[in-house]
Wavefront OBJ file of the C-alpha trace (Angstrom):
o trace
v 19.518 5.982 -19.872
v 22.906 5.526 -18.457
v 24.081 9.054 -18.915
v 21.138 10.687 -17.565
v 21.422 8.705 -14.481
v 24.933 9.901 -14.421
v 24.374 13.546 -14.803
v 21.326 13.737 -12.375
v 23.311 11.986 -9.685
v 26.566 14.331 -10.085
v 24.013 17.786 -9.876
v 22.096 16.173 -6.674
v 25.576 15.368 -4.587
v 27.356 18.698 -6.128
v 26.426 20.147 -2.256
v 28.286 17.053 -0.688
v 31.637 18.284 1.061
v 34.370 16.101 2.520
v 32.955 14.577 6.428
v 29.731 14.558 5.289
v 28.520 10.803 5.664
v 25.704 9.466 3.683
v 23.262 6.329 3.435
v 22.617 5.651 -0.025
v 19.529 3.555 -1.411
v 20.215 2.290 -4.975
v 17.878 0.165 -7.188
v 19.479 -3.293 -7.977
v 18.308 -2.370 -11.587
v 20.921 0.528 -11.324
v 24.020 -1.963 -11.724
v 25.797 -3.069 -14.652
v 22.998 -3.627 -16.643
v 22.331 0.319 -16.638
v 25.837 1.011 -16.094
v 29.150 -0.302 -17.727
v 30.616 -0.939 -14.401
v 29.817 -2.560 -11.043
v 28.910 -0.082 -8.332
v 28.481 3.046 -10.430
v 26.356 4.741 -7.789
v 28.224 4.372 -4.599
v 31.587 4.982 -6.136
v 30.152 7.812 -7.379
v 29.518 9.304 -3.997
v 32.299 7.606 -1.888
v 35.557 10.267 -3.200
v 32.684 13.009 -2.148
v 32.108 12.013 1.545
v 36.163 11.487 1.888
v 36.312 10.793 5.270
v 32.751 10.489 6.236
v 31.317 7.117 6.189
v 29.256 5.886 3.363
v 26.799 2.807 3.993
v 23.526 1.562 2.257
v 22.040 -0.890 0.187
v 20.306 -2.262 -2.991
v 16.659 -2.254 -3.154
v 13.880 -3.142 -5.228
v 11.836 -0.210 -4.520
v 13.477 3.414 -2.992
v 11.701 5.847 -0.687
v 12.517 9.537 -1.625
v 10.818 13.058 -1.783
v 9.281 14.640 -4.296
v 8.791 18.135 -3.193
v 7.225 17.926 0.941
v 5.736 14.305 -0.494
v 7.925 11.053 -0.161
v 7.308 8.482 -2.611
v 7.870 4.759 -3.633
v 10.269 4.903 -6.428
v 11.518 2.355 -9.087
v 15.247 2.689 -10.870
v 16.675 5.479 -8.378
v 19.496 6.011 -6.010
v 17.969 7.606 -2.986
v 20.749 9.442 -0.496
v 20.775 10.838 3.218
v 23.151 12.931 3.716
v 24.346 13.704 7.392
v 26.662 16.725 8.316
v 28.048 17.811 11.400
l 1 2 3 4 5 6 7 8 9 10 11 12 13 14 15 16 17 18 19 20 21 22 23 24 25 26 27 28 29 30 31 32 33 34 35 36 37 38 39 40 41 42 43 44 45 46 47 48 49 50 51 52 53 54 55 56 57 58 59 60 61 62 63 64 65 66 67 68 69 70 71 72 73 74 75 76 77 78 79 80 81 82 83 84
C-alpha cells in the first residue's frame, strides 16, 4: 500500500546527505495509481541530494539486492547512491 511504500522509502534514504547524487529505478506501477501524486518517488529523494544530481528512470522490472544477492524486482524504487 501507498503508505508503506512511503515509510520504507523515507527509512532507506534517511543516510542520504546534501551532494550526494543518486540514480533512482522506479516501477511505472509506482505512479499515481499507487500514489496520489505524480512523481512521488523522485520528489521524494530530490530535496535529499540538494545539490547533487538526481537522474533515473521508470521500469517494468528493478534490479536491487537482497542481502549479497541482487534480484529482479516488481513494484520497487531501486536507488544508487554516489558520494564523494
Amino acid at each position: 500500500d501507498a503508505d508503506s511504500a512511503h515509510e520504507d522509502l523515507h527509512l532507506l534514504t534517511s543516510s542520504i546527505v546534501a551532494g550526494d547524487g543518486a540514480l533512482l529505478f522506479t516501477c511505472n506501477g509506482r505512479g499515481q495509481n499507487l500514489f496520489e501524486t505524480p512523481h512521488h518517488d523522485a520528489r521524494t529523494l530530490a530535496p535529499l541530494v540538494s545539490g547533487g544530481a538526481l537522474s533515473g528512470m521508470f521500469c517494468a522490472g528493478e534490479i536491487g539486492p537482497v542481502g549479497p544477492q541482487s534480484f529482479l524486482h516488481g513494484f520497487t524504487a531501486s536507488a544508487a547512491i554516489f558520494r564523494d
